[in-house]
N, C-alpha and C positions, 0 to 999 in steps of 0.2 A: 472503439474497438477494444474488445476484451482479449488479454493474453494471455490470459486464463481458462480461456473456454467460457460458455455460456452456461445456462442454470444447467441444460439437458444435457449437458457433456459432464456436469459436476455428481450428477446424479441423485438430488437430494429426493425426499420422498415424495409420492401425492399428494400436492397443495401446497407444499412449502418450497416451492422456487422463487416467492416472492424477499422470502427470509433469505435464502441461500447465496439469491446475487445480491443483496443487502451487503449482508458480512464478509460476503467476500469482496466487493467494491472495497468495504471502510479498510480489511483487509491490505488491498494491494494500496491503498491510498497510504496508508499508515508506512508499508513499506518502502514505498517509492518517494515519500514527502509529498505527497501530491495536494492540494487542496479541492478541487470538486471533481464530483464524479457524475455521468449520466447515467442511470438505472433505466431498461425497457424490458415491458414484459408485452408479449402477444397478448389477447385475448380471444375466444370463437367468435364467430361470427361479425367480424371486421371490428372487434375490441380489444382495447388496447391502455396500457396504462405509463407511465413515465415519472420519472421525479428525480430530481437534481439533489445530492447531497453535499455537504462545505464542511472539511473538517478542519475545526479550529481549535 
């Protein structure tokens, strides 16, 4: 769960929501001391993408 809001709520431009929740995961990670984060992005037509990041 993002307490941030998600890409569409952050508002970044067309095509760069991938970038957006990136930096802002490593973002609230960094603030909160957190160690991993889960990034999801929708994709059309039942695609979809994911990836785990660890910040160490």
């Amino acid at each position: 769960m993002n307490p941030n809001g998600g890409s569409v709520s952050t508002g970044p431009p067309l095509g760069a929501s991938g970038g957006a929740i990136l930096v802002n995961a490593l973002d609230h990670l960094k603030r909160t001391d957190g160690e991993f984060g889960l990034l999801v992005i929708p994709g059309g037509l039942g695609l979809g993408a994911a990836v785990v990041v660890q910040r160490v």
